[in-house]
C-alpha angles and dihedrals in degrees: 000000000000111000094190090061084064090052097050123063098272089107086056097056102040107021115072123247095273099043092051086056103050095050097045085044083059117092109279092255101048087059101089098043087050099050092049083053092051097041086048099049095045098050086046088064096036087058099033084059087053101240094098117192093330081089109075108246084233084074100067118049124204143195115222115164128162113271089001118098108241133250148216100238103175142355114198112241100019116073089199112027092089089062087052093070146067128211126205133175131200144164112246101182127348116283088033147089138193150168152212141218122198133183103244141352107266100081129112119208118227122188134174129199107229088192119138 
């Protein structure tokens, strides 16, 4: 994670309108945390849909809110693809954040650390 990116104008040119706007409407320090949340979740799904970063991030819009898992609000161009897929974040390791997209709602995620 890099904290200084949230505090530039990357979120103004790739996040929607309403995303912009939750997350600045967020504390000042949540706010990296959050837009590495909302960058991660949003290139999962691009990628999970198989069309990668060649589709804008303002395309897919994405609800990322503090203590609530987040959630695939809207895809441009398809009324109903944003209901076909699950979002999950996690920390892999400190100092970073991640995501995942998965096809449907009925999945369990299972994770081992391979740590010595």
């Amino acid at each position: 994670m890099r904290p200084e990116i949230a505090m530039q104008h990357i979120p103004e040119h790739f996040f929607s309108r309403s995303e912009v706007s939750a997350l600045r409407a967020l504390p000042l320090d949540e706010q990296p945390l959050a837009f590495c949340q909302f960058w991660t979740c949003k290139e999962a799904a691009a990628k999970a849909r198989g069309e990668g970063l060649t589709l804008s991030l303002d395309h897919i819009e994405v609800s990322v809110e503090p203590d609530t898992p987040p959630r695939l609000l809207r895809v441009t161009g398809s009324a109903d693809e944003a209901a076909r897929w699950s979002l999950y974040n996690f920390v892999p390791a400190p100092g970073y954040v991640a995501a995942l997209a998965v096809e449907g709602h009925d999945w369990r995620l299972a994770a081992w650390d391979w740590t010595w």
